[in-house]
DOZA-397746 format. One record per atom (N, C-alpha, C): x, y, z. Coordinates in steps of 0.05 Angstrom, whole numbers, plus 5000, padded with zeros to 4 digits. Layout:
N
XYZ
...
This chain:
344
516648363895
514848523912
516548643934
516548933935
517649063954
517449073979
518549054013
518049064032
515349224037
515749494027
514549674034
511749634020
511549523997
508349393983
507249264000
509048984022
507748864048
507148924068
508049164076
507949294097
505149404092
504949504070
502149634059
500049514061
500049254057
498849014046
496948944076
499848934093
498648814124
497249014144
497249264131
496349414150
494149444137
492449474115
490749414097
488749254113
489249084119
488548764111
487848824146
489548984158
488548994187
486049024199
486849344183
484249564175
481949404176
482249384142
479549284143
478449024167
480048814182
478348664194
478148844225
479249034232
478649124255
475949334248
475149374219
473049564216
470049294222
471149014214
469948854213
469048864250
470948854253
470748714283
470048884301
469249194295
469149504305
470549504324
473949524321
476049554334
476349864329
477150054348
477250224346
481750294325
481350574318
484050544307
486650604332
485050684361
487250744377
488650434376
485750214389
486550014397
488449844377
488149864353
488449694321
491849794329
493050064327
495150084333
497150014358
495049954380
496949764405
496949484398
494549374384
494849084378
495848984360
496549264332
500149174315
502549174336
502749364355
505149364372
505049164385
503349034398
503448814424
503348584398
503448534382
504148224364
506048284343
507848504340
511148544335
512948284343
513848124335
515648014343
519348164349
518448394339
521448544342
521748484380
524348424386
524048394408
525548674425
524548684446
525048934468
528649024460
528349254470
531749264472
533249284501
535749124496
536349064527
537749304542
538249524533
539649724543
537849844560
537149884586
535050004605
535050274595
535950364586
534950654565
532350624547
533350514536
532350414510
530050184519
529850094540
527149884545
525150114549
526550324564
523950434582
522650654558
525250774541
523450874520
521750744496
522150484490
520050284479
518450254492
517450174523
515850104540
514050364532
515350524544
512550774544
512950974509
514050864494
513750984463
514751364473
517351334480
518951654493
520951694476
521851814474
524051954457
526551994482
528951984479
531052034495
531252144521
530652474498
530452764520
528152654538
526152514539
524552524556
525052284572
526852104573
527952014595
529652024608
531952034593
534751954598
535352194623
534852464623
534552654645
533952524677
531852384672
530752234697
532451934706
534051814685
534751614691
537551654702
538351914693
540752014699
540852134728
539052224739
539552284764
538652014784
536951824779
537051594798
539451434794
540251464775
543851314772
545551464796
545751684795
546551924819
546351804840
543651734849
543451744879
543051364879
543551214856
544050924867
541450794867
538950824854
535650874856
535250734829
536950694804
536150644783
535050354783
536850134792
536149834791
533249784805
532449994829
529750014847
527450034826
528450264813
526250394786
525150144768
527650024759
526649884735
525449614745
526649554774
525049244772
521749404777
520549654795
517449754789
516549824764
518749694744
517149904723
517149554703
519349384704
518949234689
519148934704
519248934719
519248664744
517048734764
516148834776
513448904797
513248684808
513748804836
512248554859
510348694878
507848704875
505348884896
505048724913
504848834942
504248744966
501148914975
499348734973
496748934981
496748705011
496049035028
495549015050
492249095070
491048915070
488848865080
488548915111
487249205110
487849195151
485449095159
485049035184
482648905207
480248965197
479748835180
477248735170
475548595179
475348645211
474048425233
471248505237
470648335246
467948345255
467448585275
468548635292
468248865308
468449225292
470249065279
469849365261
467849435238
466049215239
464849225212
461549315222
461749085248
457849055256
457849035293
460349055298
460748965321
461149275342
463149175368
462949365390
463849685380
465649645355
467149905336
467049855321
464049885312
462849955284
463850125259
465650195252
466250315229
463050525211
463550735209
460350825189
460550715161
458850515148
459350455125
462150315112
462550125144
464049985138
462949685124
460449655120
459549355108
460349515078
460249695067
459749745040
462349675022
465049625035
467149545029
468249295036
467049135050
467148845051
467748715025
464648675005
464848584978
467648624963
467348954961
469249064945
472549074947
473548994972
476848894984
476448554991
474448404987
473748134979
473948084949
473848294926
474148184904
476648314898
478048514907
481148594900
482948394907
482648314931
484948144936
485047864912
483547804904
483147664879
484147744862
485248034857
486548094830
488847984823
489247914795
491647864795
493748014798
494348244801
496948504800
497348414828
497048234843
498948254874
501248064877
503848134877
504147814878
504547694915
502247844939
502147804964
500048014965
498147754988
495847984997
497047895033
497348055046
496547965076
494848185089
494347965109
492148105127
493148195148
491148305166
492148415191
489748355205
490248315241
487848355258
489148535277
486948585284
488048775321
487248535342
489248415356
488748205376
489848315401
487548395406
488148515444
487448275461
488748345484
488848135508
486148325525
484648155537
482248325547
483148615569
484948545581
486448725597
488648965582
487548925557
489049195535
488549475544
491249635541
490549945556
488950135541
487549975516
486650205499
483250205503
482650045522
479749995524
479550125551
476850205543
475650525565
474150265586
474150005588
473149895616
475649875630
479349875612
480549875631
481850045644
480350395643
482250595648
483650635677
481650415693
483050415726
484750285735
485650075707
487049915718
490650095716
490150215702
493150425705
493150735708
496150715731
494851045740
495651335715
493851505718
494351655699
496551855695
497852035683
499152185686
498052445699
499852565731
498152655737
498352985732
500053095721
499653295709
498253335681
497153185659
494253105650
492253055661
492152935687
489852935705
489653245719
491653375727
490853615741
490053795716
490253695693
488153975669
486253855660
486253575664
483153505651
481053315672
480653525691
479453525721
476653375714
475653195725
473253015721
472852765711
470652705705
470852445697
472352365666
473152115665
474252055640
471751895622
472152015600
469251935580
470551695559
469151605540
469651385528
470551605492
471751485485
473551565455
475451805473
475151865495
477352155507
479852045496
481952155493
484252185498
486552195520
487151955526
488352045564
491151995565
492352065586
495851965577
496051925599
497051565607
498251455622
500451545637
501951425661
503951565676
505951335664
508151435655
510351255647
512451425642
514851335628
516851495620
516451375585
516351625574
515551795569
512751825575
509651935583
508252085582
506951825564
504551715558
503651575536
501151585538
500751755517
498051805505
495851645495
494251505501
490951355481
488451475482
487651375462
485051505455
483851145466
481751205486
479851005510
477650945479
477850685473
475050625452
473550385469
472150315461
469950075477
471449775467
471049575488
473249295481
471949265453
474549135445
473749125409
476348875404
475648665391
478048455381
478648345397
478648235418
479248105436
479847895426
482247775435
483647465429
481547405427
480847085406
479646885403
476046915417
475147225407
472247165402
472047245372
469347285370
468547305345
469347485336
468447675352
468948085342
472148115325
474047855340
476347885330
476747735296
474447585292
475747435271
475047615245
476747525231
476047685196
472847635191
471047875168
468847855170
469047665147
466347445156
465947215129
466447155111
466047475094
466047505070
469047465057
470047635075
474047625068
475247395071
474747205052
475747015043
479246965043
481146775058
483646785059
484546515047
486546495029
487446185020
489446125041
489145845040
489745645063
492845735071
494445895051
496845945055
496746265062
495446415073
494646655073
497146785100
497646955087
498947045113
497747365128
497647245157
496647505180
498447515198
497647855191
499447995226
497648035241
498147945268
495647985294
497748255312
496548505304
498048645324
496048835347
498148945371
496249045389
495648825411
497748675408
497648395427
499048485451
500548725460
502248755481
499548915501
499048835527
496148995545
497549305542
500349365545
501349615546
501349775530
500749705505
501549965490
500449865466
498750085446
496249955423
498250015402
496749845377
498949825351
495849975338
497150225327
494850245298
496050125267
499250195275
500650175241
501549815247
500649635218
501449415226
503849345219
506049545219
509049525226
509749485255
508649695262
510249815293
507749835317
509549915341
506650015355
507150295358
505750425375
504650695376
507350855392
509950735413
510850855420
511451165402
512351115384
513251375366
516651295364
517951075377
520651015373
520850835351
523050965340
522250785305
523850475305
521950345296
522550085297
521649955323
520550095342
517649975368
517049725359
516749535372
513849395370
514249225346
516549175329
515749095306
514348885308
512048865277
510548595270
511448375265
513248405248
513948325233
513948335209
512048535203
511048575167
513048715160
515248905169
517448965151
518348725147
519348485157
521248285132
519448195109
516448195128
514948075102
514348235077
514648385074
513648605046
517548725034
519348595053
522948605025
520648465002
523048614994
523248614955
520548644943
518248814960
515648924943
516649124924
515549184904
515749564891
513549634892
511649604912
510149724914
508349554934
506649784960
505549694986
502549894976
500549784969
497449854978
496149725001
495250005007
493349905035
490849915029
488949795041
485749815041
485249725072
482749755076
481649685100
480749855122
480549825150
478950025165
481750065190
481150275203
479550505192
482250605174
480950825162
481851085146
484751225158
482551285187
484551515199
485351395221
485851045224
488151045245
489150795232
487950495233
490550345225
491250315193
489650405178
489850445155
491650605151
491450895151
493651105151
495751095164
496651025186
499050955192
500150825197
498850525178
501950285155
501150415133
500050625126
501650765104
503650965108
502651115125
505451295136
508251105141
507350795157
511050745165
511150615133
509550475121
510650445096
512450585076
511050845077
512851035066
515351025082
515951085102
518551095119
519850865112
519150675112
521350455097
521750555075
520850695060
521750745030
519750575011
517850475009
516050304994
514350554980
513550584960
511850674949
509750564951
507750864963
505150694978
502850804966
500550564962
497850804958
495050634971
495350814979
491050834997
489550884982
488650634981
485850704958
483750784980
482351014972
481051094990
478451014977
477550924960
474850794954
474750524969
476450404983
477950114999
477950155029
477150315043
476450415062
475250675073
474550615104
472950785108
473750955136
472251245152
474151295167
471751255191
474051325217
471651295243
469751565239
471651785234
470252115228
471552115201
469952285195
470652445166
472852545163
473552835184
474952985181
477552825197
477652675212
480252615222
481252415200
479052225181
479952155157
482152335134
479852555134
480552665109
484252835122
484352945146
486752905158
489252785144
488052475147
490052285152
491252295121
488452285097
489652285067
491652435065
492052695080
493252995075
496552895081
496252765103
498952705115
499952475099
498452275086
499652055071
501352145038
498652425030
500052515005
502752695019
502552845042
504552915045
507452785059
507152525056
509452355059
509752215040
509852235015
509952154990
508252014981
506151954991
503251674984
502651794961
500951554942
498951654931
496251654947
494551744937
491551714948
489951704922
488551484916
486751464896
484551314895
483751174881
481851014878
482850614868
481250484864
482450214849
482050274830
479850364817
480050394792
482350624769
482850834784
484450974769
487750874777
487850784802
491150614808
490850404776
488250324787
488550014751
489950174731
489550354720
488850394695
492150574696
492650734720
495850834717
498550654710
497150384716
498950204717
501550194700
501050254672
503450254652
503150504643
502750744656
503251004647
505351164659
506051294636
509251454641
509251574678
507051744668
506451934686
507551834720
505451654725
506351444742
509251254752
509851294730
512951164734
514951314731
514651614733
516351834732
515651924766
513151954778
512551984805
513551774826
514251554812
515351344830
518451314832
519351474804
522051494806
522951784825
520652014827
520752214841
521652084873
519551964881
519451744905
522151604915
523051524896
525651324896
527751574912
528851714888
530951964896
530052014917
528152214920
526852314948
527552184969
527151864975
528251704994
529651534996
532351644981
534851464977
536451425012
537351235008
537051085030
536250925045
534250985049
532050975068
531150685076
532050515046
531550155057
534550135062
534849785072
538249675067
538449675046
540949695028
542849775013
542849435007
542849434976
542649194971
546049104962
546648844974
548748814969
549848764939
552148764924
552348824899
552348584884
552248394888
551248104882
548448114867
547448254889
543948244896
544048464861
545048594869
544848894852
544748744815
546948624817
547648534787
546148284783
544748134804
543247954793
540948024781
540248294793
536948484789
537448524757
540648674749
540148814733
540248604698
541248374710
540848074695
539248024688
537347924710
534247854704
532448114695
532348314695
530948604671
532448484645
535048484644
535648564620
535048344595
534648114610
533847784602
531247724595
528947964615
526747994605
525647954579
């Protein structure tokens, strides 16, 4: 009996039980491929065109220029090693029902309470905003510091609550005045109920300095890079990848995705995962995240990109684009990476 009579035989024999089982024939042909015992090939050429079923010309072009710029070993541990860091901003009580209410911020409670459950993370952390009651970003304390007074001589009158005011300092420092919100150790500050944390959970409490407010839970607001750090740059080395969810939209949400990108992390805001204070200063903020390399999408369509080409050709776009941009892994580091893929 000829190979090729068994070959016949077994795909036969497939058929018919997936007609049994009303398996469709796309699926029938991934679930002969995914129970192949032929095993992967170890040449990172050749993995990535098995992985995604490519022909040469359609990779080797792309793998050839992240070799160029030193990006290739980055590529393949996101494409065949993945470590997701989902990042959960201030999901507090104040922002939900409290003094800074969020609009239709209860409606995503549930729904970033059952993501962080997913399995695709291998790290969820949280974040709070923990102001000291005497914080400069709260409109009860605008007297306690004097203002700048050439912004005071153009914006003649009283100061209103959400205004915009800029402090007297060197440099000039700008806040937008909101109503006390998070205050150390009350309620308004703690995570809402629902957002469930395991006992080993890790949180950044930022916005803890009275001087100067943190929106991004990297840094604070100076605008000097590397301000304020959290600490959450050491914590998110060696992610391939940083999602954010949580409130708001258009301030601490959006900008730990903006410094995320600046470390070089490939980032995406699920924007079905939060919500904004305004609309339009939201919809803003998406504009500036796709235009610093973010994605912006949904959970459900991020799910489903997960092992598609498309996707992992945009992330290798990402890579090049911001060569550099993390530390330079030492070459130890480098050849142990490219060990463990190829051992896969």
């Amino acid at each position: 009996m000829n190979s090729s009579f068994l070959v016949f035989m077994l795909v036969l024999v497939a058929t018919l039980s997936a007609q049994r089982e009303n398996i469709s024939y796309t699926n029938l042909a991934e679930l002969l491929l995914s129970t192949s015992t032929k095993a992967p090939p170890s040449d990172p050429l050749q993995r990535v065109m098995h992985k995604f079923n490519l022909y040469e010309h359609e990779v080797s072009p792309l793998m050839k220029r992240l070799d160029s710029v030193g990006q290739t070993v980055k590529w393949l541990r996101h494409v065949f090693s993945p470590r997701r860091t989902l990042l959960v901003i201030d999901m507090q009580n104040d922002f939900i029902t409290g003094s800074l209410a969020v609009n239709d911020a209860k409606e995503i409670v549930t729904p970033v309470a059952e993501l962080t459950n997913e399995e695709v993370w291998n790290q969820v952390i949280y974040t709070q905003d923990w102001h000291p009651q005497d914080h400069i970003s709260f409109f009860s304390n605008v007297d306690l510091r004097p203002l700048d007074s050439t912004w005071s001589s153009e914006h003649p009158g009283k100061v209103s609550m959400f205004e915009e005011v800029v402090f007297k300092r060197y440099p000039p420092y700008a806040q937008v005045l909101w109503p006390d919100h998070c205050v150390q150790d009350t309620e308004g500050a703690e995570l809402h109920s629902n957002i469930t944390t395991p006992k080993k959970t890790k949180i950044i409490q930022k916005g803890t300095n009275p001087l100067i407010d943190s929106y991004s839970a990297f840094f604070d607001n100076t605008g000097m890079q590397g301000s304020g750090s959290t600490g959450l740059k050491e914590m998110v080395k060696g992610s391939t990848e940083v999602v954010v969810v949580g409130l708001a939209m258009d301030y601490c949400v959006g900008y730990t995705s903006l410094h995320s990108l600046e470390l070089g992390y490939p980032t995406t805001l699920l924007r079905d995962m939060t919500r904004p204070v305004k609309i339009q200063t939201g919809e803003d903020m998406l504009a500036m995240v796709r235009e610093g390399g973010g994605q912006v999408t949904t959970w459900n369509s991020w799910r489903k990109e997960l092992e598609d080409w498309q996707r992992a050709k945009d992330v290798a776009e990402f890579f090049i684009a911001n060569t550099g941009v993390l530390e330079n892994m030492s070459m130890l580091t480098t050849m142990a990476l490219f060990a463990f893929i190829l051992i896969m």
